[in-house]
C-alpha positions in Angstrom: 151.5 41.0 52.2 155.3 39.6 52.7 156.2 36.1 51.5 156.4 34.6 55.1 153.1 35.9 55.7 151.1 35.0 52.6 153.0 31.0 53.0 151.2 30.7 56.4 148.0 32.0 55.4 148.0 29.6 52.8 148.9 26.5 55.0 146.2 27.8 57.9 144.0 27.8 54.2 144.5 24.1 53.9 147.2 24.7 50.8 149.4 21.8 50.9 152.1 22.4 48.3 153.6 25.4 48.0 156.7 27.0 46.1 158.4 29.6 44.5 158.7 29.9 40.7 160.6 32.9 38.8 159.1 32.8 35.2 159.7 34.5 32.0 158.4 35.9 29.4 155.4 34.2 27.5 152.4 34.5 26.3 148.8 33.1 26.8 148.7 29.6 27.2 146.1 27.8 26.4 143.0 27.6 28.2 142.9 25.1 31.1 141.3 23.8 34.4 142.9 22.2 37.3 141.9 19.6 39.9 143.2 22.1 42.6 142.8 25.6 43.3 145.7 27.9 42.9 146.2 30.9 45.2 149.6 33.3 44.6 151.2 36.1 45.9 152.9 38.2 42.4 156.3 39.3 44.3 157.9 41.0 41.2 156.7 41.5 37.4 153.1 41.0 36.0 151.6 37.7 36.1 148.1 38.0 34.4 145.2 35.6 34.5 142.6 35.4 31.9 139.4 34.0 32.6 136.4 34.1 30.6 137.9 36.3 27.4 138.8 38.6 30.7 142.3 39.4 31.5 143.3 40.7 34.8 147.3 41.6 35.6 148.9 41.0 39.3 151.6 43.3 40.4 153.7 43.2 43.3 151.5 42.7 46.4 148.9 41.5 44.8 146.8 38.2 45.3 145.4 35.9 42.9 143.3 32.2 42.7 141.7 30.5 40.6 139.0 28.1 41.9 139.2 24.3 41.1 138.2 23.3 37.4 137.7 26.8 36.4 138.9 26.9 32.7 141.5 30.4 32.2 145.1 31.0 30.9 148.1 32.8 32.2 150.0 35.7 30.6 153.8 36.6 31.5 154.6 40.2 30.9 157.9 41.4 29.1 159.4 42.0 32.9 158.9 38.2 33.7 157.5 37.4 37.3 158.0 35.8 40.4 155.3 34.4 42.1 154.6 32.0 45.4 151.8 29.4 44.5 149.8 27.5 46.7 147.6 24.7 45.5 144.9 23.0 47.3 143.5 19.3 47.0 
């Protein structure tokens, strides 16, 4: 899915703010919730979200969310990434 497309799915979706990040290298955060749901689009790099003790790594292309409240982390490979993130009140 391009960018364009992905940003207007996201808005037909009901996600309200949406941007752009480029981020580098890190690794695991600590474990976390949100009182949104996060939906993005990995456009370059590995951006990998660990929920439950279970990692799982975005490439290119590839879509990921995470549901309001739901305790994970986040992973940046060596490559860094850049992502498009929605999030959803």
């Amino acid at each position: 899915m391009d960018k364009n497309a992905f940003e207007a799915e996201l808005k037909a979706d009901g996600f309200t703010v949406i941007e752009a990040l480029k981020l580098g290298e890190r690794p695991a955060n600590h474990e976390h919730g949100h009182d949104h749901t996060v939906r993005g689009l990995v456009l370059a790099g590995a951006f990998t979200v660990i929920c439950g003790g279970k990692p799982r790594t975005y490439r290119p292309g590839e879509i990921f969310e995470v549901a309001k409240g739901v305790e994970h982390s986040e992973q940046i490979g060596s490559e860094g990434a850049e992502v498009i993130v929605g999030r959803k009140f």
